[in-house]
C-alpha positions as CSV (number, residue, x, y, z in Angstrom):
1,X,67.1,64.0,-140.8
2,X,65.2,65.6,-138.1
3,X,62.1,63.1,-138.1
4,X,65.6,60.5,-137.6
5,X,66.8,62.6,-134.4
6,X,63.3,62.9,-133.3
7,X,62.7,59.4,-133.5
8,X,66.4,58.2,-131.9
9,X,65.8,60.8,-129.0
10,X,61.5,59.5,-128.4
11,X,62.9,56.1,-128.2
12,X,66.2,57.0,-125.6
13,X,63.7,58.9,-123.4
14,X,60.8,56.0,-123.3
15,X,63.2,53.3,-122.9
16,X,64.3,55.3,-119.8
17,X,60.9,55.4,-118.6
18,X,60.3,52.0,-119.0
19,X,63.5,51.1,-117.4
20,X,63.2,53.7,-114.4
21,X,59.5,52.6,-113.9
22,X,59.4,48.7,-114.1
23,X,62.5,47.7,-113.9
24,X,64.9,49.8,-110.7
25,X,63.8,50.8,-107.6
26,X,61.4,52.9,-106.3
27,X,63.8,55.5,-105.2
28,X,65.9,55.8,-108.6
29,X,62.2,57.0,-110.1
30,X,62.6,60.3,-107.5
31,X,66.1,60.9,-108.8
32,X,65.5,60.8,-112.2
33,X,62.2,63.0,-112.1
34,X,64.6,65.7,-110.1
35,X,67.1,65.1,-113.0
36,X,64.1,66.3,-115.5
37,X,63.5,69.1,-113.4
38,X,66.9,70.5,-113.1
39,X,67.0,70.5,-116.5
40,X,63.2,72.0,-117.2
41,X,64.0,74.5,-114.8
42,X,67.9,75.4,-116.3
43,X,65.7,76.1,-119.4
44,X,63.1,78.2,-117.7
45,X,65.0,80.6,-116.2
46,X,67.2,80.8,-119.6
47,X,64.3,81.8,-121.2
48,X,63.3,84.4,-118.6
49,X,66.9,85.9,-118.9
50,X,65.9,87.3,-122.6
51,X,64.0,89.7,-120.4
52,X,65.1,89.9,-117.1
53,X,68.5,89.1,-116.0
54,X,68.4,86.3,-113.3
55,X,71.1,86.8,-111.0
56,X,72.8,83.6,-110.6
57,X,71.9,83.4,-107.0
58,X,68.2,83.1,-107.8
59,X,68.6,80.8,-110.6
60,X,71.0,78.0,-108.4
61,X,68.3,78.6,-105.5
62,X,65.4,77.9,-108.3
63,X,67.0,74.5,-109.8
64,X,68.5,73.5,-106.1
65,X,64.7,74.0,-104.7
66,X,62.9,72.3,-107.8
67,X,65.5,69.1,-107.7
68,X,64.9,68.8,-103.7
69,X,60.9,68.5,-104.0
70,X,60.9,64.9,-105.3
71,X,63.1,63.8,-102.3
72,X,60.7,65.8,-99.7
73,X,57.8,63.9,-101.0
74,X,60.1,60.4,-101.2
75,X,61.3,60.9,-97.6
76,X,57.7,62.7,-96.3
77,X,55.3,60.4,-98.3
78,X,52.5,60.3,-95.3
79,X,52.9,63.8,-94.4
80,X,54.3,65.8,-97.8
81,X,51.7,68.1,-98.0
82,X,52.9,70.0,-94.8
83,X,56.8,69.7,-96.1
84,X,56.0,71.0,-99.3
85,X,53.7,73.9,-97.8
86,X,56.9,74.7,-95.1
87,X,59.6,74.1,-98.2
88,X,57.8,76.7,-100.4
89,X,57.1,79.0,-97.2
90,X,61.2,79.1,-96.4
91,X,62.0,79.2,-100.2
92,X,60.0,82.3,-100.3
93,X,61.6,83.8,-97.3
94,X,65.5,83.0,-98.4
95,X,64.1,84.3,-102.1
96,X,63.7,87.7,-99.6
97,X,67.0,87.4,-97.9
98,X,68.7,86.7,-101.2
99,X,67.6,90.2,-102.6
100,X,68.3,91.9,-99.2
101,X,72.0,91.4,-99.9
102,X,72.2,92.6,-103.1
103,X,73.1,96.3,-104.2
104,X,70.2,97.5,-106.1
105,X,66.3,96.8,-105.8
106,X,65.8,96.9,-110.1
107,X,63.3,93.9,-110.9
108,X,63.1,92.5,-107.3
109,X,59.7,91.4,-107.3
110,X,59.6,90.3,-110.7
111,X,62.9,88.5,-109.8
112,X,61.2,87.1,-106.9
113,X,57.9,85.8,-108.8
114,X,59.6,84.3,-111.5
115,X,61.4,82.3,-109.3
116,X,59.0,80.7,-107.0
117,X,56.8,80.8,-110.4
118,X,59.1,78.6,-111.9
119,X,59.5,76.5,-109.0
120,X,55.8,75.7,-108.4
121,X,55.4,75.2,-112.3
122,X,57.9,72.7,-113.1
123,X,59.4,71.5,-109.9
124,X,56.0,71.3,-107.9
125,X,54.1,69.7,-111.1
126,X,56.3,67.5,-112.3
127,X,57.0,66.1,-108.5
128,X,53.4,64.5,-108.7
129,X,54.6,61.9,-110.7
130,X,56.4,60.9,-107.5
131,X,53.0,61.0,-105.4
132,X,51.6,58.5,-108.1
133,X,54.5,56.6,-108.4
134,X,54.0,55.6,-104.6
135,X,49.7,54.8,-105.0
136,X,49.1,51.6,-104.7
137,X,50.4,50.2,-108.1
138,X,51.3,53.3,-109.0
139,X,54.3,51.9,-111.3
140,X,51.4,50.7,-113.7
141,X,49.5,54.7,-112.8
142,X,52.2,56.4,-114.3
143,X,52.7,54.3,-117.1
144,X,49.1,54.7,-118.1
145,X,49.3,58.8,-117.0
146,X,52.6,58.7,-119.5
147,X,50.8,57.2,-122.2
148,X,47.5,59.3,-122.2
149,X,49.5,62.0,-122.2
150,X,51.9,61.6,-125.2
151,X,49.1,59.7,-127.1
152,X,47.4,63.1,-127.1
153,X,50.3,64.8,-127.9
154,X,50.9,62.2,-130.7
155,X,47.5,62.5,-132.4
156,X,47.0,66.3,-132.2
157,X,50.5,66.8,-134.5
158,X,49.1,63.8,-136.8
159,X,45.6,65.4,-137.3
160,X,46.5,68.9,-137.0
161,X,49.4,68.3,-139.4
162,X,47.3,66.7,-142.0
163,X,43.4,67.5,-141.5
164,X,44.2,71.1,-139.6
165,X,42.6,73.9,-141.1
166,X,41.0,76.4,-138.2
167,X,43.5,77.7,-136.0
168,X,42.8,77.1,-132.1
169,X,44.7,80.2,-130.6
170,X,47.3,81.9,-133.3
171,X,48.6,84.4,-131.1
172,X,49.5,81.7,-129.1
173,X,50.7,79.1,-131.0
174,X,49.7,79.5,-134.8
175,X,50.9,76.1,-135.9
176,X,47.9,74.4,-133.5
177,X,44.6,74.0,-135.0
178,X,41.2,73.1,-133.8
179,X,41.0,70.0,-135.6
180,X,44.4,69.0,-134.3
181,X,43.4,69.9,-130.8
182,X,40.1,67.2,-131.5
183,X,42.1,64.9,-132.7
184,X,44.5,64.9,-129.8
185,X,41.4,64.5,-127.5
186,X,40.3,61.5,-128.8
187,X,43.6,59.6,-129.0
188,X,43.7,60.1,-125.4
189,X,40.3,58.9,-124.7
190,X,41.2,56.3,-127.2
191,X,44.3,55.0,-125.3
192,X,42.7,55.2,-121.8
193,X,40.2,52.8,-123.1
194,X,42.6,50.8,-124.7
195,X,45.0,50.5,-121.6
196,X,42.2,49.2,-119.4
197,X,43.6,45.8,-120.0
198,X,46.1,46.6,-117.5
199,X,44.3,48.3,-115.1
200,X,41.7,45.8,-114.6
201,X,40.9,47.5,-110.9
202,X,39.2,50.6,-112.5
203,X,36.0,50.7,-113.4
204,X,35.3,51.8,-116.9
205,X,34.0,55.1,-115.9
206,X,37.0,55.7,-114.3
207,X,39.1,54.8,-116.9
208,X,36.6,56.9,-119.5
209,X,36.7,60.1,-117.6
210,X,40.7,59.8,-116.4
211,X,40.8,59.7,-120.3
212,X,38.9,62.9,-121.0
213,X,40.5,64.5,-117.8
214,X,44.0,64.0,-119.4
215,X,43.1,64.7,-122.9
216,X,41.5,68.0,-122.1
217,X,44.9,68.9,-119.5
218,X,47.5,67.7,-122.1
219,X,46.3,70.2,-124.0
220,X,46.3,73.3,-121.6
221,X,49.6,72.4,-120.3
222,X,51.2,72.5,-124.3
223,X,49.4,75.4,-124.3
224,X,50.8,77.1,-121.5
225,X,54.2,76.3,-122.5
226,X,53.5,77.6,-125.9
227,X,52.5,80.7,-124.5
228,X,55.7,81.2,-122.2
229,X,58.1,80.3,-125.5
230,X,55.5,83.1,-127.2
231,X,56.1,85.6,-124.4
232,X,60.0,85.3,-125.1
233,X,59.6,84.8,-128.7
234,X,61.5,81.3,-129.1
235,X,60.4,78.0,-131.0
236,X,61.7,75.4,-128.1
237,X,63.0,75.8,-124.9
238,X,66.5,75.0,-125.7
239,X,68.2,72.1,-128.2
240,X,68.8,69.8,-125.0
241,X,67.1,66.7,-127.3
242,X,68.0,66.8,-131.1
243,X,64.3,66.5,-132.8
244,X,62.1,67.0,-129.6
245,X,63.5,70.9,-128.0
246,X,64.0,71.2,-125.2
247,X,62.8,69.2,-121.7
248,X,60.2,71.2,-121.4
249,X,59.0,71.0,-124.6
250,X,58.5,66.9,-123.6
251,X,57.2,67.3,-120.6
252,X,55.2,70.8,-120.8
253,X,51.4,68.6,-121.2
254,X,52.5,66.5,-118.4
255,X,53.1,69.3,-115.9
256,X,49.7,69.7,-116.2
257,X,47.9,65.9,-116.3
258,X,49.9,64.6,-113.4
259,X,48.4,67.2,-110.3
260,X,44.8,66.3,-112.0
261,X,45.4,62.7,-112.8
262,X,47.1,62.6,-109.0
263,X,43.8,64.3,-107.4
264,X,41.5,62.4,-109.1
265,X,42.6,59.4,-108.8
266,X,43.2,59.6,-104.9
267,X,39.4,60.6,-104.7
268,X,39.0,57.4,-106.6
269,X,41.0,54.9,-104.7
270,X,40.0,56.5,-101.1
271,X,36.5,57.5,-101.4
C-alpha cells in the first residue's frame, strides 16, 4: 500500500514538473517553486516548534519572506544578487523589530536565527532553480539538475536497501549505508552521462563533473535534512505527500545541488 502512494504521489509531482517546465510559461515556474517553499518552510518551522515555540509572527514573516525570493529574482533577473543581499538585510532588521514588540526576551536569538536560518535554507536554495530556469536553455538545465538529483536519490535506496551493509553516519541517519551512499553516486554520474543527448552544448567533461558535483551534493543535502528531522527526533517532515513525507523530504538533496549546479554552470557558460 505505501510503495502504491509512493508511486501515485512520484508520478503527480513529476508530471507537474514536466508540465511547469516545458510546457507553461516562464513565470508560472517562479510561482510554483514559491508554492514548494511555502510549504518546505510551514514544515520547517513546525518541526522547530517541538523545541522552541515560534510565535506566529515569525513563522508568517518566515514563509511570507521565503515565497517572495522567487519573484525578487523573476522581477531582478540582471541585478538579483543586490535584491536578495537588501531582502535578507531588511528581513533581518524587521526579524529585530518583530521581537522589540513583544513582552518577554525568552529565546529571542534563537527565535531570530531559526528564522533567517530557515529562510536562507529552503527559500534562498530552492530559489536557484529560478536562476537556472532563466540560463540560456535553462528549461532543459533544470530538467537535467532534477534528474541527477533524484537519480541519486533513486539508486542510493535501491543499493543501500539491498547490497547495504556498513552504515555511513548512524547517529545521523541509521537506515543510510555506505554502499547505498556509492551507489547513489554512480547513478548520478550515470544519468549525467546518459542525458548528454540532450545537452549536446556541453562538453563531456562538463557533463562528467556536473555529474560527480551533484552526486556528491545530493547526498549532503539528504544528509542535512536527516540531521534536522534527527535533531527533533521525527521520521519525515510532515505527511503533506502520502508515500514520500513531507516537501522537504523531496526536495532536501536538491536544496543543496541547485546553488552548486547554478555556480558552476555560470562559470561554464560565461568563462
Amino acid at each position: 500500500m505505501n510503495i502504491a502512494r509512493r508511486s501515485l504521489t512520484s508520478i503527480i509531482l513529476i508530471l507537474i514538473t514536466i508540465i511547469t517546465i516545458f510546457l507553461l510559461p516562464i513565470w508560472t515556474f517562479s510561482i510554483v517553486s514559491s508554492i514548494f517553499i511555502g510549504i518546505g518552510l510551514y514544515e520547517f518551522f513546525k518541526l522547530n516548534s517541538k523545541t522552541v515555540v515560534f510565535p506566529r509572527s515569525f513563522i508568517y514573516l518566515g514563509m511570507f519572506s521565503g515565497i517572495l525570493l522567487p519573484y525578487i529574482t523573476y522581477s531582478y533577473k540582471p541585478a538579483g544578487g543586490i535584491w536578495e543581499a537588501l531582502f535578507f538585510i531588511l528581513v533581518l532588521i524587521v526579524l529585530f523589530l518583530i521581537q522589540f514588540t513583544r513582552k518577554e526576551n525568552q529565546n529571542a536569538v534563537t527565535l531570530i536565527a531559526l528564522t533567517l536560518f530557515g529562510i536562507f535554507y529552503v527559500g534562498w536554495f530552492f530559489t536557484f532553480l529560478v536562476k537556472i530556469r532563466f540560463l540560456e536553455n535553462g528549461h532543459k538545465l533544470v530538467a537535467y539538475l532534477l534528474l541527477v538529483t533524484k537519480a541519486g536519490d533513486i539508486g542510493a535506496y535501491l543499493v543501500g536497501s539491498k547490497f547495504g551493509k556498513h552504515p555511513l553516519i548512524p547517529r545521523i541517519s541509521p537506515k543510510k549505508s555506505v554502499e547505498g551512499a556509492l551507489g547513489g553516486f554512480l547513478f548520478s554520474i550515470l544519468f549525467a552521462l546518459i542525458s548528454r543527448s540532450f545537452l549536446s552544448w556541453l562538453s563531456f567533461s562538463v557533463i562528467l563533473i556536473s555529474g560527480i558535483l551533484i552526486g556528491i551534493f545530493a547526498q549532503l543535502g539528504d544528509l542535512a535534512e536527516s540531521l534536522v528531522k534527527r535533531d527533533y527526533r521525527v521520521k519525515d517532515s510532515s505527511p503533506f505527500l502520502p508515500g514520500l513525507g513531507g516537501m522537504l523530504d523531496v526536495i532536501d538533496s536538491i536544496l543543496f545541488t541547485a546553488p552548486i549546479f547554478y555556480i558552476y554552470i555560470t562559470i561554464v557558460m560565461f568563462r
